[in-house]
C-alpha positions, 0 to 999 in steps of 0.5 A: 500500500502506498502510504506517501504521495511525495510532490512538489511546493506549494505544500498547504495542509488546510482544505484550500488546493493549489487550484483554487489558489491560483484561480483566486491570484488571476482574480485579484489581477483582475483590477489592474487589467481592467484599469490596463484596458482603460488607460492603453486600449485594445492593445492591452487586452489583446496583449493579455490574451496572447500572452495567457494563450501562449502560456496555456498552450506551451505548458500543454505541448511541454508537458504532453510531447515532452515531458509526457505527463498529465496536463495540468493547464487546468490549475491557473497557474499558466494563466497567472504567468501569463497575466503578469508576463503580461502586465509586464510589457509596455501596451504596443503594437509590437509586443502582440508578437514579442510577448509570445516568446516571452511566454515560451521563455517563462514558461518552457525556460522558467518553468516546465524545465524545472519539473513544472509548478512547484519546482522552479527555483525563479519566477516564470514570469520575471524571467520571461520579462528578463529575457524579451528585456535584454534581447529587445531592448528598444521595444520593451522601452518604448513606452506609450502615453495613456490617452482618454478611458478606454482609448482604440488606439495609443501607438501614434504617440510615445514617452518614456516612464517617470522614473526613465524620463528623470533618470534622463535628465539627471544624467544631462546635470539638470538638478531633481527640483529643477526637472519636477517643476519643468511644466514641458516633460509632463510629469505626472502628479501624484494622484495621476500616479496612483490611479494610473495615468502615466506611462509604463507596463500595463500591470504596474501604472495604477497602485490603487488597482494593485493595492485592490488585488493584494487586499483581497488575498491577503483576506483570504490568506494567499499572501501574507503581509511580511513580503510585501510590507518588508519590501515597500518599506525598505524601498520607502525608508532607503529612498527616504534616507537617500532624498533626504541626503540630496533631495537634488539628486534622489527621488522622494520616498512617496514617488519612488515606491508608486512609479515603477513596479515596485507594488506590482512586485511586492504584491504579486511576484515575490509573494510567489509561494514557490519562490520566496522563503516558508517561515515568516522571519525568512520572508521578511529578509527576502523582503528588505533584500528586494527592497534595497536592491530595487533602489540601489539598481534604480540609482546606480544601475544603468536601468531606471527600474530594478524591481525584476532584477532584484525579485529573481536575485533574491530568489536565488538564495531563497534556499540559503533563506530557508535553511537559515530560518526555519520554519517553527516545528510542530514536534519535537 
């Protein structure tokens, strides 16, 4: 008789499976979506599509001529890689065919060739947005401005986010007060930042969007806190410490964590349960470590943003993380 089923992560004793997790994560990503469609159109949803459809039919081919085994597309997870695949690629006409290898990379490279879900030591998602952002370049930086509610078309008008636009004229020597107040770069404000109303990534320009989304898993238990509170915070005070050395040269606190993906990141890619660390005192670690990555690659990087970079590199001692704090045993 056999008495062990031996699986991979994600491992949850409690009568939540890990199907019904992932299908709850594409509903908390819902929000940001819509406000994607709203703010870049067409483009964005059809971006979307391809991506979740790309993901869901790489996964099917992998695990059925490859490596042989029972589909698993039917757990959501396909769908999660693709919408944050997805959410992290500028909304233009280009990226309706680029976001396809994107999805082969994250799904046939960052993921099945790990063994599938629960094995893969980084996340898929991020690595296929790594990857389409060093061999494309200048299409993953080509940043289309937000027009009116639900826009059909935004590709004849282009701009760079707020982090690469001040990163630019930082390195002419124009002075941080000097490019905040210049009414002819067109920054936006603070309220525009947080409804969403600015360029970037489709997943990332809207906080109230993603805070909508992180809320609800963490009411029902899918996310912790420790993650994404660690690395907003760290991410808040270290920039903090920094505008306050040289307000002239740093971004204030405030901005840097609603530009960017940092909210996108906190919420959703490092609280990914199979790459970031079990017990809550490692997870906490993970998320100072993203935090002060992220700032420290937006400074003096040669990126304007670092969140991607800084999530997989931390990913990479998850295992160092877990062997040092571990979790709290329930026998002795």
């Amino acid at each position: 008789m056999k008495l062990l089923n031996v699986s991979g992560s994600p491992h949850v004793h409690s009568d939540e499976s890990t199907k019904k997790i992932m299908w709850r994560v594409n509903l908390a990503l819902v929000p940001s979506l819509i406000v994607a469609v709203a703010f870049f159109g067409l483009n964005a949803l059809l971006i979307s599509i391809i991506s979740v459809g790309c993901c869901i039919l790489f996964q099917w081919l992998i695990e059925k001529f490859v490596m042989k085994v029972p589909s698993t597309i039917c757990d959501g997870s396909a769908i999660v890689t693709g919408l944050l695949l997805a959410f992290n690629v500028p909304a233009t006409q280009e990226m309706i065919w680029l976001v396809a290898i994107g999805a082969l990379v994250a799904i046939g490279i960052g993921k099945m060739s790990f063994g599938g879900l629960g094995k893969n030591p980084f996340n898929p998602a991020l690595v296929g947005r790594v990857f389409m952002l060093i061999s494309f370049p200048v299409q993953m930086t080509t940043w289309p401005k937000t027009g009116s509610w639900f826009p059909m078309s935004i590709d004849t008008v282009t701009g760079a986010t707020p982090l690469g636009l001040i990163k630019e004229q930082l390195s002419t020597g124009r002075s941080l007060t000097d490019i905040m107040s210049d009414p002819t770069l067109g920054l936006p404000s603070l309220c525009d930042i947080f409804l969403g109303h600015m360029g970037g990534s489709l997943g990332e320009v809207s906080a109230i969007a993603i805070l909508i989304g992180a809320i609800y898993l963490l009411c029902k238990k899918i996310i912790s806190w420790h993650i994404p509170v660690a690395f907003i915070g760290t991410a808040f005070v270290f920039s903090g410490i920094l505008w306050l050395c040289n307000p002239d040269q740093f971004i204030d606190p405030l901005t840097t964590i609603l530009t960017g993906g940092i909210m996108l990141g906190a919420c959703f890619m490092a609280t990914d349960m199979v790459t970031s660390p079990m017990a809550k005192s490692g997870q906490l670690i993970f998320g100072v470590g993203c935090g002060l990555l992220t700032i420290i690659i937006r400074n003096w990087g040669n990126y304007p943003e670092g969140v991607s970079f800084a999530i997989l590199l931390m990913n990479s001692v998850t295992p160092l993380i877990n062997r040092w704090c571990k979790p709290k045993r329930f026998a002795n």
